[in-house]
Phi, psi and omega in degrees: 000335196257345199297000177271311178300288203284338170291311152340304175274018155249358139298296207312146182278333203167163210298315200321305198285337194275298165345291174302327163301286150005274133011252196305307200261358147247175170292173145332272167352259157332318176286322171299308159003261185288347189280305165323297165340312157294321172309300194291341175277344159307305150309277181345285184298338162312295194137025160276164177287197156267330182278329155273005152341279166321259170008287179286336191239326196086359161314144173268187222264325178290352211266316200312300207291351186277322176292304177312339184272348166304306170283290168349298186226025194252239186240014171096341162328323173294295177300321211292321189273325185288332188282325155327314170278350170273323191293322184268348146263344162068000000 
């Protein structure tokens, strides 16, 4: 069901082109969403709490737990891009 979308995002080249996809296929909304979403699984994997989380993103207590449970238990997405990103920044 997802596979044109995802093939679509492994086309893209570069942050520019990826912005711009974005863009055009979410909301505002949606891009804040998930771009928080992201944030907290980041705070998360640092080793924060839910309250400074909450503090820093403004996220609510259900969104923090859905991502930790996500980092836990989930298909590994969360871990697969952060460990990419530590590796890239090195």
């Amino acid at each position: 069901m997802y596979d044109r979308l995802f093939e679509a995002i492994l086309a893209l080249k570069d942050k520019e082109e990826c912005a711009s996809f974005f863009d055009d296929l979410c909301t505002i909304k949606e891009l804040q969403d998930m771009s928080s979403r992201f944030d907290v699984a980041l705070m998360l994997h640092e080793g924060k709490n839910y309250n400074e989380i909450i503090e820093a993103t403004g996220a609510s207590s259900a969104t923090i737990s859905r991502v930790n449970r996500c980092l836990n238990y989930g298909r590994g997405g969360y871990r697969s891009v952060i460990e990419k990103r530590e590796k890239k920044d090195g």
